[in-house]
N, C-alpha and C positions, 0 to 999 in steps of 0.2 A: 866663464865663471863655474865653479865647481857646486857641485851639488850641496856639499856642505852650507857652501853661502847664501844658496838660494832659500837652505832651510834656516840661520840663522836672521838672515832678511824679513823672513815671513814672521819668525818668532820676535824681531824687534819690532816688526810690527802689531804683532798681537798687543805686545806690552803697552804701545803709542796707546794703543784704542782705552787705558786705564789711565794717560797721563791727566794730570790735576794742573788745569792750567786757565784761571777765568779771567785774571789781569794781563797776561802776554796771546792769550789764543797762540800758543808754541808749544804745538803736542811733538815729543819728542820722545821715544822708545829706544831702550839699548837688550842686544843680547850678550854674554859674557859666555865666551865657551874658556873653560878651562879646560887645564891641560890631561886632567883624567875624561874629556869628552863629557862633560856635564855642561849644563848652559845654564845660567842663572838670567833671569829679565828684571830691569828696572824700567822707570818712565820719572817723568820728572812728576813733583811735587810743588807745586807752589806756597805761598803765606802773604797774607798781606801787608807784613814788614817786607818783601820783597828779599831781605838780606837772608830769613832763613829759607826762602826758597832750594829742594835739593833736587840737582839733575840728576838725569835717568842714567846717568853711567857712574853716580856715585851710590845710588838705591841698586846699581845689579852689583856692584864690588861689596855692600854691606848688606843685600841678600846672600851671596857667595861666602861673605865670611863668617856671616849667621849657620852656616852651614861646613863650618870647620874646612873651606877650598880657601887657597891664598895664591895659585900657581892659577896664570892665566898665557893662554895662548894671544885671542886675538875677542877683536870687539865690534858691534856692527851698531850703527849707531841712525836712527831713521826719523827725518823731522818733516813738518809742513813748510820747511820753507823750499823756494825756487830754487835752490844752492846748496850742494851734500854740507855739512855743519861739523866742523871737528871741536873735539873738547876744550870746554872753559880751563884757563889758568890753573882754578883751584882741582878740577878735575882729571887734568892733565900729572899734577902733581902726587892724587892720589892712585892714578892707574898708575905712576911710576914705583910708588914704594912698591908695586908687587908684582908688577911685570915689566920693566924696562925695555924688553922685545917686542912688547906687545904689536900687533896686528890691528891696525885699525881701520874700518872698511864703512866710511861715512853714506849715506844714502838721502836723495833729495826725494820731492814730494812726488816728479816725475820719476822716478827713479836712476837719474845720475849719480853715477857711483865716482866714489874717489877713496881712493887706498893711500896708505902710510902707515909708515910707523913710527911709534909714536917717540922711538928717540930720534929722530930727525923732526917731530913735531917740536920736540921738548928737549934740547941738544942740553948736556949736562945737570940733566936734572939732579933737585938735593936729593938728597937720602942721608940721615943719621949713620946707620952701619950701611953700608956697602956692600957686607959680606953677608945678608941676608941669603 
């Protein structure tokens, strides 16, 4: 594992310790490095409609975009449970509109790592334009 990851690891983990989660106890932290080397951190968010609940790797894509970055390398994604966690459906969909190459580097509560990417996560994903 390259040094990079070990720092974005720790930094998805920073974020985990701010996750808002009192219905699931599923503290889940993400780091977002974009492709100018900047890293943005989300965590998830909960509500007790459960449905506006937002994961932590849709809060670091719209921290990121709060900040005028749209261009994303790779994403590290760090939960409490026994088994690295890759992204929900709706999430999966929105790392697609802006990185389809993306990198994605799941992490469990031992720290069992599993790597993918996420167009083999998400084989054909939509997109409106294409030619973004």
């Amino acid at each position: 594992m390259s040094l990079g990851e070990d720092q974005l690891i720790q930094k998805a983990r920073d974020a985990q310790q701010h996750a808002y989660a009192p219905y699931s106890r599923f503290l889940v932290g993400a780091a977002l490095l974009a492709k100018d080397g900047r890293i943005f951190l989300g965590c998830n968010v909960e509500n007790s409609t459960l449905g506006a609940t937002l994961c932590a790797e849709r809060t670091a894509v719209a921290n990121a975009v709060c900040h005028g970055v749209r261009h994303f390398s790779k994403i590290v994604i760090v939960s409490n449970s026994d088994d690295p966690v890759m992204p929900c459906g709706i999430c999966r969909s929105v790392l697609f509109e802006f990185a389809p190459d993306l990198e994605i580097i799941a992490v469990s509560s031992s720290g069992q790592i599993e790597k993918m990417k996420l167009g083999d996560l998400y084989p054909k994903g939509f997109r409106l334009n294409s030619e973004k």
